[in-house]
C-alpha positions, 0 to 999 in steps of 0.5 A: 133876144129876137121874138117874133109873134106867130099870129103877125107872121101867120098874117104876113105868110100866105098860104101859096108863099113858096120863097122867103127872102131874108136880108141880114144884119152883118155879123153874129147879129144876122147869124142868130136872126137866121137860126131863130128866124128859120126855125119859127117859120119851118119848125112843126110846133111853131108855124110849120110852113112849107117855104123855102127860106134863103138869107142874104146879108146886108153886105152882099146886097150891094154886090151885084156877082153876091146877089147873082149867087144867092140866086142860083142858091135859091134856083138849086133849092128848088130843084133845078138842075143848072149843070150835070157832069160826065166823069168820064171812066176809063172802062165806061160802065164796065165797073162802076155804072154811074146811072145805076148807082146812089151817093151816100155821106155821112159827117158828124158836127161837133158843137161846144155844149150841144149834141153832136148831129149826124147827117145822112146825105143821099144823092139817087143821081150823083151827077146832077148838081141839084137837090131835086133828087137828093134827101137829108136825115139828122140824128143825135150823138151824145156830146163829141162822140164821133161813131154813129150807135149801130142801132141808130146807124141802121134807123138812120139808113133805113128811114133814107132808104124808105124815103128814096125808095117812095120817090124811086117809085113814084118816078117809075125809077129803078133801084140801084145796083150799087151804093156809094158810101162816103165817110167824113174821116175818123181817128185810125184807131176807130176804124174796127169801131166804125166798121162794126158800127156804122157798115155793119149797121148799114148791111143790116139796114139793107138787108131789113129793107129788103124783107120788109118791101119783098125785094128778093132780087135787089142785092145792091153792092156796097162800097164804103170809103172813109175820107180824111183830109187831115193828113200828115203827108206832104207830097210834091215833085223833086227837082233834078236840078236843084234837088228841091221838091216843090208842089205839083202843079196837076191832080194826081193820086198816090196809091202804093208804096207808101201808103198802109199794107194792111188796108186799101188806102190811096190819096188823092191831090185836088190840085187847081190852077187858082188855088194856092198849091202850097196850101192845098193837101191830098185827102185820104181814102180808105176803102173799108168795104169793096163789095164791087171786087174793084180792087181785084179787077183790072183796071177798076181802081181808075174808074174809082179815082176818077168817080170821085174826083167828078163828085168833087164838082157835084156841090151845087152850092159852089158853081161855078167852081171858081177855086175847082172842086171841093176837097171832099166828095159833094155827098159829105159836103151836103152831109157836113153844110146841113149837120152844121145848119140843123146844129145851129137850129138847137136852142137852149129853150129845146127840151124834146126832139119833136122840137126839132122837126121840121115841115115834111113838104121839105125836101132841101132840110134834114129830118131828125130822127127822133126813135130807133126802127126797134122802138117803133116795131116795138110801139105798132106791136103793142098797138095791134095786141091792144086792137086784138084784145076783145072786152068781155061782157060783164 
């Protein structure tokens, strides 16, 4: 057990402190430090201190590239930007305009003995690869169930899209006239599930957003795509010589024939030179809700297959992208890396979910979401018919 005094490290922390560098045990000793150790110097209840905090293994500290990496972390956290990409579309802006545009993913961590985390993951300019413009929000499903609850799907949306349209506003930017939605893939038989749960849920987030902040003009697009990456199909290239098929040696993308009839679903191979081609598998898209018309527009499916194949490189943690991009598109990376670290961060001893909030200076941890939108309505209207009573004069 690791216990560690408030007042000694209150003592150690300076106010000004904006960086905290932690060097590791190796092994499962320095993965528990880094749970326990991170959650007492960010935790609200305990030192509710606004630093960043990055690990670094004992191991890695003898390894020059290691330590040149763990840098470039700590650059990223901060809110550089080291690299941004053109994706390069075929009709330009003419379907899909990328600066007009925010990435969402969501992914839900599944833990033996604890609650499963869903992580909303937004991205307001899905081409920079840093945190700088990028938010996080968390929320809790009971044990292994893997759909987000429509009532807190449109709770989670909506908290992102306050929190985006504050910073939105504060850089005098625009909002987006589209929205992105990339979903970490589920079972085809949740499909009708998740559509009337977490899209549904998201429509109507939108739509409470907009009325509340009187935005009669912003009707953004919505495109929400489901990824899964555990297919069962094997592709490759047949060799007319000797009749065998061996694996492709370049990306390429699978969208009819053999694919579904009923929905708009495609795959797409993320090949790399380095990476080992018999290993590597194509990931699977279904495009449940296509309010861009891209399916019907001519042309438009290319923009689409090319758009998220660049945000395979957006995964800032990853540059530079030595084995080639990650399998999924870097907004449900981000969602699945912090719904896995903030399930690392519940210990047995919490009890609440205040317990598991952290300090809201930052902006690179995700924020739990501890009541539905429904429960705090309920809550200020209580609190203003408590205010517009008047005692009376005995």
């Amino acid at each position: 057990k690791y216990r560690y005094k408030l007042q000694e490290l209150e003592s150690v922390l300076k106010r000004d402190d904006e960086l905290l560098v932690i060097i590791l045990p190796d092994g499962m000793r320095g993965s528990e430090m880094k749970a326990k150790f991170t959650k007492i110097i960010q935790s609200e209840n305990l030192c509710n201190k606004n630093i960043i905090i990055q690990c670094i293994q004992q191991q890695t500290c003898r390894k020059m590239n290691a330590c040149l990496g763990t840098f470039e972390d700590i650059m990223i956290k901060f809110g550089n930007i080291p690299y941004m990409i053109d994706p390069v579309l075929p009709n330009k802006s003419e379907n899909i305009d990328v600066d007009s545009c925010w990435c969402w993913g969501v992914d839900v961590s599944h833990v033996r003995d604890k609650p499963s985390v869903a992580c909303l993951s937004i991205s307001r300019k899905p081409f920079q690869g840093s945190l700088r413009r990028m938010h996080f929000f968390a929320h809790l499903n009971p044990p292994r169930k893997e759909i987000i609850a429509f009532t807190n799907m449109i709770t989670l949306a909506f908290r992102g899209l306050e929190e985006a349209f504050t910073h939105t506003q504060r850089e005098k930017q625009a909002l987006p006239t589209a929205i992105f939605v990339f979903r970490d893939g589920v079972a085809d038989g949740q499909i009708e599930e998740l559509f009337t749960k977490e899209v549904v849920g998201i429509q109507r987030a939108i739509t409470m957003f907009r009325n509340k902040y009187k935005l009669k003009k912003w009707k953004p697009k919505l495109e929400y795509i489901l990824c899964n990456k555990n297919t069962i199909d094997r592709f490759g290239l047949l060799d007319q010589k000797t009749g065998l098929c061996r694996s492709l040696n370049k990306p390429c993308v699978v969208y009819d024939h053999v694919l579904s009839d009923r929905l708009w679903d495609f795959i797409i191979f993320p090949y790399h030179y380095k990476k080992n081609a018999d290993r590597t598998k194509g990931v699977r898209y279904i495009v449940l809700f296509d309010d861009l018309k891209l399916a019907k527009k001519g042309g438009a499916a290319l923009d689409l297959f090319q758009f998220i194949f660049a945000l395979t490189y957006m995964y800032a943690y990853n540059i530079p992208f030595p084995l080639g991009g990650t399998a999924q598109p870097a907004p449900i990376v981000y969602a699945k890396h912090y719904a896995e670290s903030f399930s690392q961060s519940i210990l047995c001893n919490d009890t609440k979910l205040k317990q598991l909030q952290v300090n809201k200076g930052l902006h690179n941890r995700p924020h739990i979401v501890t009541q539905t939108i429904f429960q705090q309505h309920e809550q200020e209207n209580a609190s203003q018919s408590q205010e517009n009573i008047v005692p009376r004069n005995e």
